[in-house]
PQR file of N, CA, C, O and H, with PARSE charges and radii, in Angstrom:
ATOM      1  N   UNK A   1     -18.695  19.030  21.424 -0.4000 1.5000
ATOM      2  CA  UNK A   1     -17.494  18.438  21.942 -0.0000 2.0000
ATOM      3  C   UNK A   1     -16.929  19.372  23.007  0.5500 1.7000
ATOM      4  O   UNK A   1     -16.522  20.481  22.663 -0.5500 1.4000
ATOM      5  N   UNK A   2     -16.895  19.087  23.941 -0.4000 1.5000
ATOM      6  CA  UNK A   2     -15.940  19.575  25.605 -0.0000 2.0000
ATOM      7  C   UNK A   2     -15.476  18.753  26.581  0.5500 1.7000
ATOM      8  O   UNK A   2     -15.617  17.532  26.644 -0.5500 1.4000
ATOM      9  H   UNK A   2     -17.226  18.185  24.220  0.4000 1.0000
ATOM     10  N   UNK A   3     -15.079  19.263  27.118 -0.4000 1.5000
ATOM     11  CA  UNK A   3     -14.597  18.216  28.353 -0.0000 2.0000
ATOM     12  C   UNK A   3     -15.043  17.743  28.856  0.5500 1.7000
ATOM     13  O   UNK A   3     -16.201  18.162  28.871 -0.5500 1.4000
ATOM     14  H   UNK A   3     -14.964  20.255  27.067  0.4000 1.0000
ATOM     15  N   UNK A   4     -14.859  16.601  29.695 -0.4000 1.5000
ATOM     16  CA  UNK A   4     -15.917  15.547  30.315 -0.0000 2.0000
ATOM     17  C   UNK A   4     -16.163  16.402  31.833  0.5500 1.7000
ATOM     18  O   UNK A   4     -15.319  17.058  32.445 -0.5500 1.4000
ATOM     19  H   UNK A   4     -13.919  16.261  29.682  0.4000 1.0000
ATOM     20  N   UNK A   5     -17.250  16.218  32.115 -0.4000 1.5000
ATOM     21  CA  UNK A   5     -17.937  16.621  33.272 -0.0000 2.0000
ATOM     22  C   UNK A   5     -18.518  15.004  34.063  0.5500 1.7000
ATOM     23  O   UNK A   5     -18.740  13.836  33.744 -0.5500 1.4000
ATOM     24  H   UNK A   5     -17.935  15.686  31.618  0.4000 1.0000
ATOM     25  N   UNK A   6     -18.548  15.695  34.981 -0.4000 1.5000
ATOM     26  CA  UNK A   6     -19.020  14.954  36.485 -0.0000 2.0000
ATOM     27  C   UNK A   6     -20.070  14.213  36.201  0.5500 1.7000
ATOM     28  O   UNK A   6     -20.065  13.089  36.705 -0.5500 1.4000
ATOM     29  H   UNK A   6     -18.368  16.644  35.240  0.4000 1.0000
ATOM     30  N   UNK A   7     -21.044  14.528  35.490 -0.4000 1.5000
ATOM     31  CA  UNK A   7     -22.474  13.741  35.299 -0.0000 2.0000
ATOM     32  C   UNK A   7     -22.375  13.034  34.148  0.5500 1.7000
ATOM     33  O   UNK A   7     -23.119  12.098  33.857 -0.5500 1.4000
ATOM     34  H   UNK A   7     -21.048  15.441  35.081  0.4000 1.0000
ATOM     35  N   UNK A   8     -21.410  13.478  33.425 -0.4000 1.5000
ATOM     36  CA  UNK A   8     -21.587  12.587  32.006 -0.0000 2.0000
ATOM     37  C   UNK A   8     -21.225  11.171  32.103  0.5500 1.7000
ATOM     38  O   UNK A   8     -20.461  10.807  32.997 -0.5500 1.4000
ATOM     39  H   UNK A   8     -20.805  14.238  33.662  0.4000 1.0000
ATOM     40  N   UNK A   9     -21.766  10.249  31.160 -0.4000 1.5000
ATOM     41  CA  UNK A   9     -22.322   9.341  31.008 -0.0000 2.0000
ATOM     42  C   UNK A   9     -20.792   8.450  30.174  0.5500 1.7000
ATOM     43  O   UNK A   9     -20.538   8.793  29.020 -0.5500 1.4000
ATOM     44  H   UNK A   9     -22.387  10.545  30.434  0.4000 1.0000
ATOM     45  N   UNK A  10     -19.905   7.380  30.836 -0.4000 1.5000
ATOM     46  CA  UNK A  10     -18.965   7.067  29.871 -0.0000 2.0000
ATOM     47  C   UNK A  10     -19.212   5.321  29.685  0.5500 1.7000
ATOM     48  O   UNK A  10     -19.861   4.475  30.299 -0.5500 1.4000
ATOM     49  H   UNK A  10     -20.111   7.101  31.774  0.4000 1.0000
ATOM     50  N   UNK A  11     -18.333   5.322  28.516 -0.4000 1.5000
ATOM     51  CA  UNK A  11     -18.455   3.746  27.405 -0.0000 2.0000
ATOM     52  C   UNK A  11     -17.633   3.362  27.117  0.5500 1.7000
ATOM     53  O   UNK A  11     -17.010   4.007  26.273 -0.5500 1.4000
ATOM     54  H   UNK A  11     -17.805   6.010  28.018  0.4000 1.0000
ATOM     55  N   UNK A  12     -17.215   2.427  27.464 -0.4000 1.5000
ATOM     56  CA  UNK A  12     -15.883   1.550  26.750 -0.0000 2.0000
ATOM     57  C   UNK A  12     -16.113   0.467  25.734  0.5500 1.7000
ATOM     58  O   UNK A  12     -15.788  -0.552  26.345 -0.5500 1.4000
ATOM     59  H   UNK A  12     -17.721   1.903  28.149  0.4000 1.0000
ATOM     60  N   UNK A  13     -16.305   0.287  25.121 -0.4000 1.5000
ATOM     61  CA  UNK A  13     -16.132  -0.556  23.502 -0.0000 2.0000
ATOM     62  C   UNK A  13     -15.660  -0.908  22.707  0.5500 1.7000
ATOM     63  O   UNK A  13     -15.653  -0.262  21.659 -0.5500 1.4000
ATOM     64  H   UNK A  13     -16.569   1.114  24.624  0.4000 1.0000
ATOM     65  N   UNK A  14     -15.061  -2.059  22.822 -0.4000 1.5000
ATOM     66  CA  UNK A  14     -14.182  -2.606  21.786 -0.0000 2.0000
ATOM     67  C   UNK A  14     -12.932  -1.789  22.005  0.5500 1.7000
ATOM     68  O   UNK A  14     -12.263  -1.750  20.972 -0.5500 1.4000
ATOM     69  H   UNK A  14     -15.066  -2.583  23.673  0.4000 1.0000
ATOM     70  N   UNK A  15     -12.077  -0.724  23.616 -0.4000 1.5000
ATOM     71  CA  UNK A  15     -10.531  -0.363  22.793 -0.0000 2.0000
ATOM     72  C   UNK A  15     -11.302   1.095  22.862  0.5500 1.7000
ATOM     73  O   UNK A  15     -10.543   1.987  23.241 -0.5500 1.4000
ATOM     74  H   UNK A  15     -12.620  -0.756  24.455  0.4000 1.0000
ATOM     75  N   UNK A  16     -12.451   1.464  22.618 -0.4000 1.5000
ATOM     76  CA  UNK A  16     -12.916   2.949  22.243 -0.0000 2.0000
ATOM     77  C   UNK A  16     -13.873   3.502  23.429  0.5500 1.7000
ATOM     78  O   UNK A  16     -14.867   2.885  23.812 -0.5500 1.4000
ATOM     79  H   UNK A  16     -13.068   0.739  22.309  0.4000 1.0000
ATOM     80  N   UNK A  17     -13.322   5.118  24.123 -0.4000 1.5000
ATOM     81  CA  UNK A  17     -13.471   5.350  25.266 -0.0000 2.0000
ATOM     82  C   UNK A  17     -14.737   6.412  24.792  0.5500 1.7000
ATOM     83  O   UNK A  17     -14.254   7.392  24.225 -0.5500 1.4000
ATOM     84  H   UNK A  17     -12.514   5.619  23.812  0.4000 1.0000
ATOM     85  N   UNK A  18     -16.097   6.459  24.872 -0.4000 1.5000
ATOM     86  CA  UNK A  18     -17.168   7.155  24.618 -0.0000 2.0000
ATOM     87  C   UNK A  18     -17.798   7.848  25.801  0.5500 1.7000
ATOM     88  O   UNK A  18     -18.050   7.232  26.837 -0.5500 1.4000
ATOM     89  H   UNK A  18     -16.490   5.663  25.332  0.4000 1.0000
ATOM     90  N   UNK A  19     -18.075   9.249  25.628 -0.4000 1.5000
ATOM     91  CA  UNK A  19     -18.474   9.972  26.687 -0.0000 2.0000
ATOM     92  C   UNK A  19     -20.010  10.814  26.165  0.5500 1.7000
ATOM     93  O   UNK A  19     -19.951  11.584  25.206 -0.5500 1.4000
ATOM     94  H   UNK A  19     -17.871   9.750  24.787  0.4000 1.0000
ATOM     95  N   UNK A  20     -20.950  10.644  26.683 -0.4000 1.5000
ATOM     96  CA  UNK A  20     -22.221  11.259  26.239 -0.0000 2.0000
ATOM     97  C   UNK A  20     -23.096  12.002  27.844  0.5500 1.7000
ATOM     98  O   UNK A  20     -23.119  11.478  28.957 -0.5500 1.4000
ATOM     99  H   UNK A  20     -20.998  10.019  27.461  0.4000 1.0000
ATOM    100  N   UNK A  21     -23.533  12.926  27.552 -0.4000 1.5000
ATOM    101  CA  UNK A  21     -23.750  14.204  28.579 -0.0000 2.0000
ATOM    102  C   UNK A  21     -25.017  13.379  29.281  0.5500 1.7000
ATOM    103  O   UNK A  21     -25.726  12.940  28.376 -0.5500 1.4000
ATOM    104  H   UNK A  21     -23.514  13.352  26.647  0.4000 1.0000
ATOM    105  N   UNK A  22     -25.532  13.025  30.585 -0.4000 1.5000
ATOM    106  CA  UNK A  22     -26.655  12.513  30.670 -0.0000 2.0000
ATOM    107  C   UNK A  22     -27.984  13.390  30.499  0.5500 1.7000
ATOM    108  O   UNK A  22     -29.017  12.995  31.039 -0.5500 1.4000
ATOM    109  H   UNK A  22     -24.956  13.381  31.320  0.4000 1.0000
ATOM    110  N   UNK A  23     -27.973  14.333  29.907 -0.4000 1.5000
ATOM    111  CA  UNK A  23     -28.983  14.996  29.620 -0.0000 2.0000
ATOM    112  C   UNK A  23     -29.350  14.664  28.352  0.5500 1.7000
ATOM    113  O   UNK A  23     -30.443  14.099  28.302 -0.5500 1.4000
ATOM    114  H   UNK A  23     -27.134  14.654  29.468  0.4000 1.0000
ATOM    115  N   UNK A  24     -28.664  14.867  27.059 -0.4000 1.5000
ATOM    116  CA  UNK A  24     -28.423  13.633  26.163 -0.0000 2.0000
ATOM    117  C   UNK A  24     -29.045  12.518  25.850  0.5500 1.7000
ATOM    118  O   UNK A  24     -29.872  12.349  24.954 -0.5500 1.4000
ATOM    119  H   UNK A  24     -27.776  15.325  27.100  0.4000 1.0000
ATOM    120  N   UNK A  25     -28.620  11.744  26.625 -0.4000 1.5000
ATOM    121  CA  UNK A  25     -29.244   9.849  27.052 -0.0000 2.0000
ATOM    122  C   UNK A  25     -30.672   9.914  27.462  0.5500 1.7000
ATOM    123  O   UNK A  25     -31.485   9.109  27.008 -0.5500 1.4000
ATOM    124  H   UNK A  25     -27.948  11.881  27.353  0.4000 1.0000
ATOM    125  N   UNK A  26     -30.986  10.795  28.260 -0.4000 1.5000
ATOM    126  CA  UNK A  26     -32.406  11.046  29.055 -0.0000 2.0000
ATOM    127  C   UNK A  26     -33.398  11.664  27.828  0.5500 1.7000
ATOM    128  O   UNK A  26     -34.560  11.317  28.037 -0.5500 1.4000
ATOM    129  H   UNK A  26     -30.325  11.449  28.629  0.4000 1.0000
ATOM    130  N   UNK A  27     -33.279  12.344  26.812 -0.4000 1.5000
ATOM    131  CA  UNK A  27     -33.425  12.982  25.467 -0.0000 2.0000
ATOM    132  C   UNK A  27     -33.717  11.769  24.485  0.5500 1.7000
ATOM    133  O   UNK A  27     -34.805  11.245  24.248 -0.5500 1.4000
ATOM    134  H   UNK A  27     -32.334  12.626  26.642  0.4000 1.0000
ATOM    135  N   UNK A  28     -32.792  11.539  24.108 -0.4000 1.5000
ATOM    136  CA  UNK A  28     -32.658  10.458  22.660 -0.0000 2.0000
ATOM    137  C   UNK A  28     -32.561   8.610  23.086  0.5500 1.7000
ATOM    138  O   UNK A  28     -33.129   7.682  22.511 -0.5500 1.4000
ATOM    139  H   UNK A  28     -31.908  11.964  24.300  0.4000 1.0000
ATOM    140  N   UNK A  29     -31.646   8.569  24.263 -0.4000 1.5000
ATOM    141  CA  UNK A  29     -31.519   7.052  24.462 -0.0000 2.0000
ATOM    142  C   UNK A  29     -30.057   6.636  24.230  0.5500 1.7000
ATOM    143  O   UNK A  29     -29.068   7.352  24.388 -0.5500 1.4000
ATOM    144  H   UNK A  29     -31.185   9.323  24.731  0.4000 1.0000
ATOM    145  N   UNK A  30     -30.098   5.142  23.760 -0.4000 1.5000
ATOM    146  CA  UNK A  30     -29.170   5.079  23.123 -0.0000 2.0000
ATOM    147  C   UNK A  30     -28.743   5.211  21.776  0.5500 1.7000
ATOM    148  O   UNK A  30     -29.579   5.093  20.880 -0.5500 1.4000
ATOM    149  H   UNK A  30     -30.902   4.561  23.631  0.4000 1.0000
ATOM    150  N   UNK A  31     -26.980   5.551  21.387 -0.4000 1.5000
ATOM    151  CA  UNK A  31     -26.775   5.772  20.073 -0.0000 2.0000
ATOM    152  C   UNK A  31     -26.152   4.820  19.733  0.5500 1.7000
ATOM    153  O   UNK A  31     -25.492   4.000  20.372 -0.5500 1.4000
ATOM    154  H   UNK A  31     -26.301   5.647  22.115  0.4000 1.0000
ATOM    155  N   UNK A  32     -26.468   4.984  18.237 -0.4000 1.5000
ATOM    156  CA  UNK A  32     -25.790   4.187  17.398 -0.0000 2.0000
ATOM    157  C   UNK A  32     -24.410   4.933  16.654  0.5500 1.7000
ATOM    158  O   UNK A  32     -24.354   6.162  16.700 -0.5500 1.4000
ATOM    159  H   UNK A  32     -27.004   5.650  17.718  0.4000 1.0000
ATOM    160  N   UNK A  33     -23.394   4.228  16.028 -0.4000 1.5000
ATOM    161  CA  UNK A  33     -22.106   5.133  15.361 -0.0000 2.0000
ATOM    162  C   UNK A  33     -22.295   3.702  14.638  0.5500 1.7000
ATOM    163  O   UNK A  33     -22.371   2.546  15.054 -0.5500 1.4000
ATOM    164  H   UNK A  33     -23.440   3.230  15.991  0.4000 1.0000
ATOM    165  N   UNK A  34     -22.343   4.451  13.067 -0.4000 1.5000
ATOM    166  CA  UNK A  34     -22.255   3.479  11.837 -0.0000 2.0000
ATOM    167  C   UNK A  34     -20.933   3.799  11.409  0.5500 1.7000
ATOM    168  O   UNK A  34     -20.570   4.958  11.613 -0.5500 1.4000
ATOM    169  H   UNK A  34     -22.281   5.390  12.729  0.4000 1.0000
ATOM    170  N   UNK A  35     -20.241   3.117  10.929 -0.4000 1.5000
ATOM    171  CA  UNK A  35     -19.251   3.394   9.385 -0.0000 2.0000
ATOM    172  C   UNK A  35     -19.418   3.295   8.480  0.5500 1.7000
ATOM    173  O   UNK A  35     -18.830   2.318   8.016 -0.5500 1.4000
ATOM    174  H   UNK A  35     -20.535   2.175  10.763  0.4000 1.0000
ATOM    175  N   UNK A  36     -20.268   4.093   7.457 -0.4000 1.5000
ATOM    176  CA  UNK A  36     -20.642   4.206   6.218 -0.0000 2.0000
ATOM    177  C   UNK A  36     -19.719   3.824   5.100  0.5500 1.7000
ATOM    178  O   UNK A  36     -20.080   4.067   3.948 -0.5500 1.4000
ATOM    179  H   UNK A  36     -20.746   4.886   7.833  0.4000 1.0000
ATOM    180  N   UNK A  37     -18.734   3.333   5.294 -0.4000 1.5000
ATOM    181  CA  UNK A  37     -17.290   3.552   4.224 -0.0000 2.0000
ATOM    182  C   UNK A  37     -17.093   4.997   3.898  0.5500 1.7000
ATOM    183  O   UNK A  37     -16.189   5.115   3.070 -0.5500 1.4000
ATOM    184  H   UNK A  37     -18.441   3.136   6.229  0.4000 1.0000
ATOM    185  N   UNK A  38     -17.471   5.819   4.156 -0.4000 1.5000
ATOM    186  CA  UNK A  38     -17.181   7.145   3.940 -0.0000 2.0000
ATOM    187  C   UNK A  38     -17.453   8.289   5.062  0.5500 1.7000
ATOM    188  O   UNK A  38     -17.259   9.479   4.811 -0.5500 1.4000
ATOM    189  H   UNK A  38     -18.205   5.723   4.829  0.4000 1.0000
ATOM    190  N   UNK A  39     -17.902   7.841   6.278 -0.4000 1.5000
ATOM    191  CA  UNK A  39     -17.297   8.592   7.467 -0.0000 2.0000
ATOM    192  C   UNK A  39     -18.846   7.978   8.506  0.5500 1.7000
ATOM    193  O   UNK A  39     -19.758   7.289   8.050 -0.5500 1.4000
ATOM    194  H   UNK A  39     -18.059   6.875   6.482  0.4000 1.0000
ATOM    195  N   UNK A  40     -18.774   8.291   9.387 -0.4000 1.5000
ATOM    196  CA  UNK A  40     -19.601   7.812  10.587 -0.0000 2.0000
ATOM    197  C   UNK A  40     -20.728   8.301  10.884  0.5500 1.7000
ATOM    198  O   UNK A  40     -20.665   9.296  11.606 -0.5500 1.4000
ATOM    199  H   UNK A  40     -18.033   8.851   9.758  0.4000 1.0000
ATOM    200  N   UNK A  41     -22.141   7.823  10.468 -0.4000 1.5000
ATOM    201  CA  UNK A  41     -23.388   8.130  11.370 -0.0000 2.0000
ATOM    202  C   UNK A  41     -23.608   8.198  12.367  0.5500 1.7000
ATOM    203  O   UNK A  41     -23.081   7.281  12.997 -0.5500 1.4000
ATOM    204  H   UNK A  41     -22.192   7.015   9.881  0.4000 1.0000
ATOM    205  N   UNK A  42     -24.544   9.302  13.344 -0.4000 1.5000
ATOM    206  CA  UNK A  42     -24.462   9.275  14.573 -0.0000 2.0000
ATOM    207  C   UNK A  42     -25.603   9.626  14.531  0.5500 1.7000
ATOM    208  O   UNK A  42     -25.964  10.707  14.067 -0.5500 1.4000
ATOM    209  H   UNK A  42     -24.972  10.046  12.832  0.4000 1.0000
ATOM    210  N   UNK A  43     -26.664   8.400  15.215 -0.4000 1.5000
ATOM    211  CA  UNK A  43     -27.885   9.001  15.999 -0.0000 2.0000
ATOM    212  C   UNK A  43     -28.903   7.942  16.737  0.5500 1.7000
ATOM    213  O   UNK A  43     -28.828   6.722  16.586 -0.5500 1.4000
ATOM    214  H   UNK A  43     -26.370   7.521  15.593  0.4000 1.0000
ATOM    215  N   UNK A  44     -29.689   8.491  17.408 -0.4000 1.5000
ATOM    216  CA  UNK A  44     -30.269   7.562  18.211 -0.0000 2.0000
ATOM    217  C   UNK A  44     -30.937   6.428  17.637  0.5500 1.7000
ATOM    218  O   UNK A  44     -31.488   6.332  16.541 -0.5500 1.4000
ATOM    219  H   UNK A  44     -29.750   9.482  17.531  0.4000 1.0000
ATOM    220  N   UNK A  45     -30.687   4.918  19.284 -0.4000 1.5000
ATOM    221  CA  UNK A  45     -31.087   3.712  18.162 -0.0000 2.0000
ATOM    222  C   UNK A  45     -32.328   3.660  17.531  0.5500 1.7000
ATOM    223  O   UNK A  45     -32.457   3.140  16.422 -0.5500 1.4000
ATOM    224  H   UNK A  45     -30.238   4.996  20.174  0.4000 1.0000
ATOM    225  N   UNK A  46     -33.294   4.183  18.179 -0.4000 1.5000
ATOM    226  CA  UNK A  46     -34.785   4.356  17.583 -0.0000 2.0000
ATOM    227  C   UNK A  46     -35.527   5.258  16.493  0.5500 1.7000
ATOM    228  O   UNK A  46     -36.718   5.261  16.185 -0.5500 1.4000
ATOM    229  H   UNK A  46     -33.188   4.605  19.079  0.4000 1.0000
ATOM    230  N   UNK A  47     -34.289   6.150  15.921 -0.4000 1.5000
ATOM    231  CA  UNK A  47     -34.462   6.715  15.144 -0.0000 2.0000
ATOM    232  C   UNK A  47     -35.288   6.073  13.907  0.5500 1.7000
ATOM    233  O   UNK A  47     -34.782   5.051  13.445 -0.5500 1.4000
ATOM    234  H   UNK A  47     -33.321   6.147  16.171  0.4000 1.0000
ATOM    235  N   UNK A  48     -36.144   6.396  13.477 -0.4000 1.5000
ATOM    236  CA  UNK A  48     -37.017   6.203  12.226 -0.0000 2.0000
ATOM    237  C   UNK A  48     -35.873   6.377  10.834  0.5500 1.7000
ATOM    238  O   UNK A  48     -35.039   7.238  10.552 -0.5500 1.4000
ATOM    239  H   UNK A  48     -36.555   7.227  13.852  0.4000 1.0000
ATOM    240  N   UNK A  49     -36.245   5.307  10.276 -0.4000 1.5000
ATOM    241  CA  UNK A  49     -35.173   5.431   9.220 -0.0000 2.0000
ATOM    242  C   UNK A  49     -36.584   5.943   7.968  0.5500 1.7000
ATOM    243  O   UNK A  49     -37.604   5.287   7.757 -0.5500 1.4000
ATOM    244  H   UNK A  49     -36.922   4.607  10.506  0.4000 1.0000
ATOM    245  N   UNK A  50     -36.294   6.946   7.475 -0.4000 1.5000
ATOM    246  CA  UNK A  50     -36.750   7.560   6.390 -0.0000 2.0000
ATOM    247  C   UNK A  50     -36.773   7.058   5.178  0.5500 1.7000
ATOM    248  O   UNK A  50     -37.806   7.201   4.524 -0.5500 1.4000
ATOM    249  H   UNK A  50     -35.465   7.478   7.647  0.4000 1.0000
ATOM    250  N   UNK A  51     -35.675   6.378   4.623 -0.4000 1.5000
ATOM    251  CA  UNK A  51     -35.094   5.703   3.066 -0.0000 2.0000
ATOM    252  C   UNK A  51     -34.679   7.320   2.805  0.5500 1.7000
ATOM    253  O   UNK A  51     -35.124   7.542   1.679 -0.5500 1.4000
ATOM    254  H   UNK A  51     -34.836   6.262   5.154  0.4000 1.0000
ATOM    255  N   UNK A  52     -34.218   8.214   3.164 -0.4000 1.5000
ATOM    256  CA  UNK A  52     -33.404   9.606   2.889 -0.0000 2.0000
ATOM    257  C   UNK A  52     -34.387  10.827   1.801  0.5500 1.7000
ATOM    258  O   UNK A  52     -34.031  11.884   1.281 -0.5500 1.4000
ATOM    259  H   UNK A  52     -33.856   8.034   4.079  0.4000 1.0000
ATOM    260  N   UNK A  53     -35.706  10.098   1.785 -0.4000 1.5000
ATOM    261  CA  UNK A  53     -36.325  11.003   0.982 -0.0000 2.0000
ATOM    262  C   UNK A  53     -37.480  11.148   1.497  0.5500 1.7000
ATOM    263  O   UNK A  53     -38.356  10.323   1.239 -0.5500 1.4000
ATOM    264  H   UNK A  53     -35.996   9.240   2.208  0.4000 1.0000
ATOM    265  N   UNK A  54     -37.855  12.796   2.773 -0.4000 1.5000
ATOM    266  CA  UNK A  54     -38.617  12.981   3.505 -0.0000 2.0000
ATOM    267  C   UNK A  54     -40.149  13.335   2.819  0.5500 1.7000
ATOM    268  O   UNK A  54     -41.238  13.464   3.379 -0.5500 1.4000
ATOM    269  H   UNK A  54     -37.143  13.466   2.983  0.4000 1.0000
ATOM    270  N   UNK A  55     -39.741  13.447   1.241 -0.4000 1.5000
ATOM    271  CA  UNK A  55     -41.073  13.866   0.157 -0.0000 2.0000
ATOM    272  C   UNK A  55     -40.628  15.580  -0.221  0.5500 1.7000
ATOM    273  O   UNK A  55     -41.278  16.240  -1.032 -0.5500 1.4000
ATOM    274  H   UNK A  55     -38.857  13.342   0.786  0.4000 1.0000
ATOM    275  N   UNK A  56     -39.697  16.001   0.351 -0.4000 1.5000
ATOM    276  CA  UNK A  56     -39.351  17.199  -0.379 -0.0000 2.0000
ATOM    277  C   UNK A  56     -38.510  17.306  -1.206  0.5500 1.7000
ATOM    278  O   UNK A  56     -38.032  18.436  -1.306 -0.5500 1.4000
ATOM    279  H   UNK A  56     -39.169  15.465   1.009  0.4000 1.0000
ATOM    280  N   UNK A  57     -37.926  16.150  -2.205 -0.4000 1.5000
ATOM    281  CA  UNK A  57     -37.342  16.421  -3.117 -0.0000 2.0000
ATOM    282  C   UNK A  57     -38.108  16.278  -4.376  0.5500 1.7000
ATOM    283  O   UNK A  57     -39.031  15.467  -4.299 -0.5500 1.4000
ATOM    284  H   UNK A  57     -38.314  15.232  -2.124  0.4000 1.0000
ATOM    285  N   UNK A  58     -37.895  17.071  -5.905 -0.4000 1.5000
ATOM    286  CA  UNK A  58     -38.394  16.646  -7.056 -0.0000 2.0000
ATOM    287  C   UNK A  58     -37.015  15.166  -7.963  0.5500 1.7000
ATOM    288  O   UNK A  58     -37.097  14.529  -9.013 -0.5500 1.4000
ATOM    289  H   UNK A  58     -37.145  17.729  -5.968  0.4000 1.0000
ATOM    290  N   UNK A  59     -36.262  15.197  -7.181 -0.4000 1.5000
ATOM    291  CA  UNK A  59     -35.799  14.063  -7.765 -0.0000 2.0000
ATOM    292  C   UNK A  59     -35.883  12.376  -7.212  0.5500 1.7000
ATOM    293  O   UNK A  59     -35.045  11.543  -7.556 -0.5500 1.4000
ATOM    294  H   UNK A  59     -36.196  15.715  -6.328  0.4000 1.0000
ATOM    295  N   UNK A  60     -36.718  12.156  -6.562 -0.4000 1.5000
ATOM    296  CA  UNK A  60     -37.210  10.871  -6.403 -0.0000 2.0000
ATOM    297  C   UNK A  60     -38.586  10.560  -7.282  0.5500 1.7000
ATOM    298  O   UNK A  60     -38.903   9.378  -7.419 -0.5500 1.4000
ATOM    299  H   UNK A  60     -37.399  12.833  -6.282  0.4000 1.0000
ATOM    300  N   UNK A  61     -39.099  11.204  -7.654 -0.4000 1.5000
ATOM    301  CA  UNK A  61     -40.256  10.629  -9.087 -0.0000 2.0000
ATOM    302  C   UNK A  61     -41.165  10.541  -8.055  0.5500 1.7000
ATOM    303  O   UNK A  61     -42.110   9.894  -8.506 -0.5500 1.4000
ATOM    304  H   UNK A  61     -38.841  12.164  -7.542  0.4000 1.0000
ATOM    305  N   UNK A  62     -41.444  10.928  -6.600 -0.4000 1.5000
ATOM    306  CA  UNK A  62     -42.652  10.929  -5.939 -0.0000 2.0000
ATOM    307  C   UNK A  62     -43.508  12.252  -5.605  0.5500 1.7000
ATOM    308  O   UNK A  62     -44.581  12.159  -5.008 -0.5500 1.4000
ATOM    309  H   UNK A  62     -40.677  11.453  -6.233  0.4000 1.0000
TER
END
């Protein structure tokens, strides 16, 4: 989080003013912002969704 600069990349949505660095965008793409009911996901739309268990835990029974 800093101040907006000259190259960065801005979004208006719905009422909500979004600013992302274009180095950023050129990197990942576009993002997504979820509302989980318990605070906000942030990450790119193409992100691979995992199901949250990458195989390094012993508590999923896999």
């Amino acid at each position: 989080m800093d101040e907006q600069k000259a190259e960065d990349l801005e979004y208006d949505i719905e009422g909500l003013h979004f600013i992302m660095s274009s180095d950023d965008f050129n990197k990942y793409g576009d993002i997504v912002i979820e509302d989980t009911g318990y605070g906000f996901k942030v990450g790119p739309e193409n992100a691979q969704d995992d199901g949250g268990c990458g195989g390094g835990c012993s508590g999923c029974g896999q």
